[in-house]
C-alpha positions as CSV (number, residue, x, y, z in Angstrom):
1,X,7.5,19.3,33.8
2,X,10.7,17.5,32.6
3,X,9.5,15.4,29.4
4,X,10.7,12.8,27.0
5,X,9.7,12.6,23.7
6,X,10.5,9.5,21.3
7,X,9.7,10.4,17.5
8,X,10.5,14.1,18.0
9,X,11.9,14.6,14.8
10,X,8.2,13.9,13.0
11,X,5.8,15.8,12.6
12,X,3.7,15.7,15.5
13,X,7.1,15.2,17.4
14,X,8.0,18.9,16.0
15,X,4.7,20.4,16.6
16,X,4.8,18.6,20.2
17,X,8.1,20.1,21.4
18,X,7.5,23.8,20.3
19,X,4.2,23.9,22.2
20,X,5.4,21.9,25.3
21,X,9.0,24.1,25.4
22,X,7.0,27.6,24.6
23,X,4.9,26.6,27.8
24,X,7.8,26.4,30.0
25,X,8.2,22.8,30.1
26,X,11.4,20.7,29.4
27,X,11.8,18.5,27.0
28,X,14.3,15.7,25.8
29,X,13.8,15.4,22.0
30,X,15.0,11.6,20.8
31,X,15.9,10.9,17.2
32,X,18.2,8.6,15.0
33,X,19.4,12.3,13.6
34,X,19.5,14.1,17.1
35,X,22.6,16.5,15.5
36,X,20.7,17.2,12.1
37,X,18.1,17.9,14.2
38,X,20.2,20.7,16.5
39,X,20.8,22.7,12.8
40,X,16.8,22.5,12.3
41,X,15.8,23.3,15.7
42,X,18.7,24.4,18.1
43,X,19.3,23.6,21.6
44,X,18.0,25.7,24.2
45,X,17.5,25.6,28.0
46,X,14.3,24.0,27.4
47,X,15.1,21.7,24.9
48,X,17.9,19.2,24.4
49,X,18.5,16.9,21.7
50,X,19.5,13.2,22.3
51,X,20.4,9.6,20.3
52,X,17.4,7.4,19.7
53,X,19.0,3.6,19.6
54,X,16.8,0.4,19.7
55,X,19.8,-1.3,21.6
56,X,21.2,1.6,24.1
57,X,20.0,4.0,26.1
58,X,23.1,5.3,27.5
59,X,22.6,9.0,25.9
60,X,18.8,9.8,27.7
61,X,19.0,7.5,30.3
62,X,20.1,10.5,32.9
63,X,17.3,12.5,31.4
64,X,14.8,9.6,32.1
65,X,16.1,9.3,35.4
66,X,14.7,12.9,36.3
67,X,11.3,13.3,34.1
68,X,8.4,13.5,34.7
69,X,6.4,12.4,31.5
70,X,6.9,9.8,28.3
71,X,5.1,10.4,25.1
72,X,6.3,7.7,22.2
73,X,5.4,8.9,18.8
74,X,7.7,6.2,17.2
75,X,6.7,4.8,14.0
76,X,7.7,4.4,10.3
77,X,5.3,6.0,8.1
78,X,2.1,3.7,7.2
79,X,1.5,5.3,3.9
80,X,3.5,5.3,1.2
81,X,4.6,2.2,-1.3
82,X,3.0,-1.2,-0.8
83,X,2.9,-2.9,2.3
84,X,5.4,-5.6,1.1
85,X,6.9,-8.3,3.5
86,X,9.7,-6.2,4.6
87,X,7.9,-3.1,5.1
88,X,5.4,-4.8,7.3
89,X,8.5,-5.8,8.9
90,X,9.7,-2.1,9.5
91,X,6.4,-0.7,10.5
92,X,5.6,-3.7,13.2
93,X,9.4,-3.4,14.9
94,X,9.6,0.7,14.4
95,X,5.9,0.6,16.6
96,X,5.9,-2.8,18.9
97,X,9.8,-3.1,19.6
98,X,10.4,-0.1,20.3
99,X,7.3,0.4,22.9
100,X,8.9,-2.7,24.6
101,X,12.2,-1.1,24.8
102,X,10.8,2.4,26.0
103,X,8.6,0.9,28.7
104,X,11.1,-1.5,29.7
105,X,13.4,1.8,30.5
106,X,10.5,3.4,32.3
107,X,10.3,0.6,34.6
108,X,13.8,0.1,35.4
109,X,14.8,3.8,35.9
110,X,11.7,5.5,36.4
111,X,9.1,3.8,37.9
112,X,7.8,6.9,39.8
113,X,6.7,8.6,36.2
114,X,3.9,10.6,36.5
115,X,2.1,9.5,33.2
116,X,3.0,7.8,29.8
117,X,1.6,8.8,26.7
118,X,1.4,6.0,23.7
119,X,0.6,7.1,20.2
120,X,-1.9,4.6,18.6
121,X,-4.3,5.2,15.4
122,X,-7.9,4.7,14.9
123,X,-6.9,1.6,12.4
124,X,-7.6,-0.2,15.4
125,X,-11.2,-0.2,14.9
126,X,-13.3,-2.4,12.6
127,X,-14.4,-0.6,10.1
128,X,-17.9,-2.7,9.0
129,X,-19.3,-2.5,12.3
130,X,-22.2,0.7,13.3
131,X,-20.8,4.1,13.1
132,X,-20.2,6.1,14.7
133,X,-17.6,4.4,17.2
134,X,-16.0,5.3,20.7
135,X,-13.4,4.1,22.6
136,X,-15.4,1.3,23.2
137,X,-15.6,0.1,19.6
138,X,-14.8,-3.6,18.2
139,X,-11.2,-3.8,16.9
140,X,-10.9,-5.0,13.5
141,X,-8.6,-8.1,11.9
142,X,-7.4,-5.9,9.5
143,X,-3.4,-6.1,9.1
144,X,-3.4,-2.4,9.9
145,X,-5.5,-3.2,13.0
146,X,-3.4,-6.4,14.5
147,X,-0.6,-3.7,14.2
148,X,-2.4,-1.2,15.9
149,X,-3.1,-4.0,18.9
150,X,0.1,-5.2,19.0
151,X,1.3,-1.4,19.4
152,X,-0.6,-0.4,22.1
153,X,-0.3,-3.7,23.8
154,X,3.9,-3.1,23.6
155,X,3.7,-0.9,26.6
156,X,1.1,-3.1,29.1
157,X,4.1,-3.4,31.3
158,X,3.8,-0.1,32.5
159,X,0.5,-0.8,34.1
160,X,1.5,-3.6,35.7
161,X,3.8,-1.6,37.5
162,X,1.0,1.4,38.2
163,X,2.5,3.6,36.0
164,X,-1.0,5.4,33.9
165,X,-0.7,5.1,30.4
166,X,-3.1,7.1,27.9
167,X,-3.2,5.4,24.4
168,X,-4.0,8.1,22.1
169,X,-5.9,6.8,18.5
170,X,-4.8,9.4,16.6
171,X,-7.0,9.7,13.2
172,X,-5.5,11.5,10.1
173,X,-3.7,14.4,11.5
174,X,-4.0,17.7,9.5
175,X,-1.6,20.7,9.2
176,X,0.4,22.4,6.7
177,X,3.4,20.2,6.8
178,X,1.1,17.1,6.6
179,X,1.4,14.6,4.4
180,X,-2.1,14.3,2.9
181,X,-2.1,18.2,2.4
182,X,1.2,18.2,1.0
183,X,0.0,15.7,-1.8
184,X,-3.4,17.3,-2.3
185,X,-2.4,21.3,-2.4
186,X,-0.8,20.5,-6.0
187,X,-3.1,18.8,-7.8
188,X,-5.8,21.0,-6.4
189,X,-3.8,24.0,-8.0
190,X,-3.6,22.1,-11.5
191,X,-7.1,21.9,-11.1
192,X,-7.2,17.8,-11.0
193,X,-8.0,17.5,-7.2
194,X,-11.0,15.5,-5.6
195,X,-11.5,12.5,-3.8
196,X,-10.4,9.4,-4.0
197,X,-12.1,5.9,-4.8
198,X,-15.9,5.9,-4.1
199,X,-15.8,9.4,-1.8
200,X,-18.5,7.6,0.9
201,X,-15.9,6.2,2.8
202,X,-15.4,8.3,6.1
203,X,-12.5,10.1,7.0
204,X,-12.0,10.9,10.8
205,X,-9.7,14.0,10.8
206,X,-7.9,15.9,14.0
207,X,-6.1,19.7,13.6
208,X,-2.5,19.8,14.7
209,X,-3.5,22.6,17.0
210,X,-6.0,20.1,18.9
211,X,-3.3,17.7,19.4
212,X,-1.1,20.0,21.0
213,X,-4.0,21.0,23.2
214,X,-4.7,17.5,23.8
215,X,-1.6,16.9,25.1
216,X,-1.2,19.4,27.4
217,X,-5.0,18.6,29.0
218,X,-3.5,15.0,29.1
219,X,-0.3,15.3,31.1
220,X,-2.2,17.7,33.6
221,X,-5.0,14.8,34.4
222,X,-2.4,11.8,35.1
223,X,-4.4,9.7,37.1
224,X,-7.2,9.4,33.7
225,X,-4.8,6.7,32.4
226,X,-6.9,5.3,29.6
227,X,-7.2,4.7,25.7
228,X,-8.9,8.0,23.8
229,X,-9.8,8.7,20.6
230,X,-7.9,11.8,19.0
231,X,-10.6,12.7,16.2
232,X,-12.5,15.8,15.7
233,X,-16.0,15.2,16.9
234,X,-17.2,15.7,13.1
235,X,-15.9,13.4,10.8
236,X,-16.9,13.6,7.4
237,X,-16.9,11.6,4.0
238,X,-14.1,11.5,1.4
239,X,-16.1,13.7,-0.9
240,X,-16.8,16.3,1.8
241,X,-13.2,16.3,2.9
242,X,-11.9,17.2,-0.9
243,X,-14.9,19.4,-1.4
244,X,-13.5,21.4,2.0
245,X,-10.2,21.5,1.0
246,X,-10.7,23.0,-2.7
247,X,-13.3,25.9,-0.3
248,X,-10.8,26.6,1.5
249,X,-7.7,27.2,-1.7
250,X,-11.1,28.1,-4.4
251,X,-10.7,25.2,-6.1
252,X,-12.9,22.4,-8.0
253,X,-12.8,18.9,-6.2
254,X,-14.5,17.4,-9.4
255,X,-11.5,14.7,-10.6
256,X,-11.9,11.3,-8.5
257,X,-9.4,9.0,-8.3
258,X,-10.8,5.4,-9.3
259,X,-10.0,3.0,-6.7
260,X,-8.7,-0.1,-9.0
261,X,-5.9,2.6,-9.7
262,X,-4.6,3.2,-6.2
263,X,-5.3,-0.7,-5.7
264,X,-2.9,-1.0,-8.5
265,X,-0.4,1.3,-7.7
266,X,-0.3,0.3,-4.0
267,X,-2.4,-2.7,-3.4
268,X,-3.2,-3.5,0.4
269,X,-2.1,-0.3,1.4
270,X,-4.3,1.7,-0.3
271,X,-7.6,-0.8,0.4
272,X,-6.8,-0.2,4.3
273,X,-6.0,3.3,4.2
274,X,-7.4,5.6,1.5
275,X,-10.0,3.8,0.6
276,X,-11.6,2.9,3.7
277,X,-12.4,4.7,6.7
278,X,-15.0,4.8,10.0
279,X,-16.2,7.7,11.7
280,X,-14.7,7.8,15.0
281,X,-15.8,9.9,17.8
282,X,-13.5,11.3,21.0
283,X,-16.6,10.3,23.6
284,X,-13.9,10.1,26.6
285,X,-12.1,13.7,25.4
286,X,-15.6,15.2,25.6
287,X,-16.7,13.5,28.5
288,X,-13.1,14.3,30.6
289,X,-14.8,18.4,29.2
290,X,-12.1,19.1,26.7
291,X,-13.5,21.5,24.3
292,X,-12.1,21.2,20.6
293,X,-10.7,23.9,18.6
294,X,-11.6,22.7,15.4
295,X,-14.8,20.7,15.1
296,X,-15.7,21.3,11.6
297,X,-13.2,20.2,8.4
298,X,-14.1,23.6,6.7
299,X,-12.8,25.6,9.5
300,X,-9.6,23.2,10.4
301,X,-8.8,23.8,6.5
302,X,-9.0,27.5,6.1
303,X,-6.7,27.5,9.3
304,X,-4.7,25.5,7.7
305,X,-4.5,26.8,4.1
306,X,-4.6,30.7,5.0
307,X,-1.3,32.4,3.6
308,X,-1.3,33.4,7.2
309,X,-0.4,30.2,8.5
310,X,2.9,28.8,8.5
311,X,2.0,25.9,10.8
């Protein structure tokens, strides 16, 4: 298949392309850096780099003319500093604008797409209502969950036209390069790791490997169009999670972080991310027979972690 992806440069963007070009497929990689990009991760006949503009699609427009599937992985980063004005700013127009202007393309040049994929997050859901939740779950008023509606609404154009879309709530996505593990593997070393706030708030957690999988199992079953829930089927709580992760590098998870810190280093931010959560569960992946690769967080960690794995 001839596919696009939007937010190749991150990381599930990376991880995407590598997979989907070492099974034979084509793909269009768009970023704002598409020639830093070519130095990382050259050229090849399965893979070309193009120019991600909010105003102009003049440099992929030929290659949306020809493919086959969409997947939009756009979005700034939700963690981070505090959520101030401007950066709710950046993270609303980085996810809602730009699903407007990529199914607004798919429309006008290539109505006959075979499937769209939308990346979406399981901030959606409300988190005080009965756990676990599916697909089906209530969405929350959060402002991480009007996001997260406004994002996925971005693309209903594409239905309208009979084009299937699959929204994909992705939970916290776990590999080497990954944020959280990136910020956890030090202090775990120093011997100051554990979890943060209370530890009972739930953390719903997919492999990097499983996304990939996912992916592919998506694209082959276009006419499935719907939202699904990218979690592992176990999710777990904060103090689990930490407890797995010092397992799986021999390491204490006996420092917690008190939440009126985090709260005061990044206020609203923090109270809607780290120290909340919901247990989410992939009812339609298991119901559509997708079998996961990584169920349990001690396994998806020693993956991750062995000196073995560089990905």
């Amino acid at each position: 298949m001839r596919i696009i992806i939007a937010g190749a440069s991150g990381l599930i963007g990376r991880a995407l392309t590598e997979h989907l070009t070492a099974r034979g497929h084509y793909v269009c990689a768009l970023s704002r850096y598409p020639e830093k990009m070519k130095r990382k991760v050259p050229e090849s006949e399965h893979r070309v780099w193009r120019l991600w503009r909010a105003d102009d699609i003049e440099d992929w427009q030929s290659e949306l003319e020809n493919c086959d599937v969409v997947i939009n992985l756009m979005g700034a980063p939700v963690l981070g500093g505090r959520w101030t004005k401007k950066r709710k700013e950046i993270l609303y127009r980085s996810r809602v604008d730009t699903g407007k202007i990529l199914s607004a393309a798919v429309v006008k040049y290539r109505p006959e797409l075979k499937v769209f994929l939308q990346a979406s997050a399981i901030g959606y859901y409300d988190t005080t209502q009965p756990q676990p939740v599916d697909e089906q779950g209530r969405a929350g008023d959060s402002f991480l969950a009007r996001l997260t509606r406004e994002w996925e609404r971005s693309v209903d154009g594409l239905e309208d036209e009979n084009i299937p879309v699959y929204r994909l709530r992705l939970g916290m996505v776990l590999s080497r390069e990954s944020l959280v593990v990136r910020l956890m593997r030090p202090a775990f070393l120093m011997f100051k790791g554990g979890p943060v706030g209370s530890g009972r708030q739930m953390v719903s957690w997919i492999h990097i490997d499983d996304v990939r999988a996912i992916v592919d199992y998506l694209i082959a079953r276009p006419q499935d169009g719907c939202v699904v829930n990218l979690t592992a089927p176990e999710s777990v709580t904060m103090k689990a999670f930490a407890r797995a992760f010092g397992q799986a590098i021999k390491r204490p998870s006996w420092l917690k972080i008190p939440a009126f810190v985090l709260k005061g280093l990044m206020g609203e931010m923090a109270g809607e991310t780290m120290l909340s959560g919901i247990a989410v569960y992939p009812r339609k992946l298991l119901d559509m027979g997708y079998r996961f690769q990584y169920r349990q967080i001690e396994a998806a960690f020693g993956n991750i972690l062995s000196p073995e794995n560089s990905g």
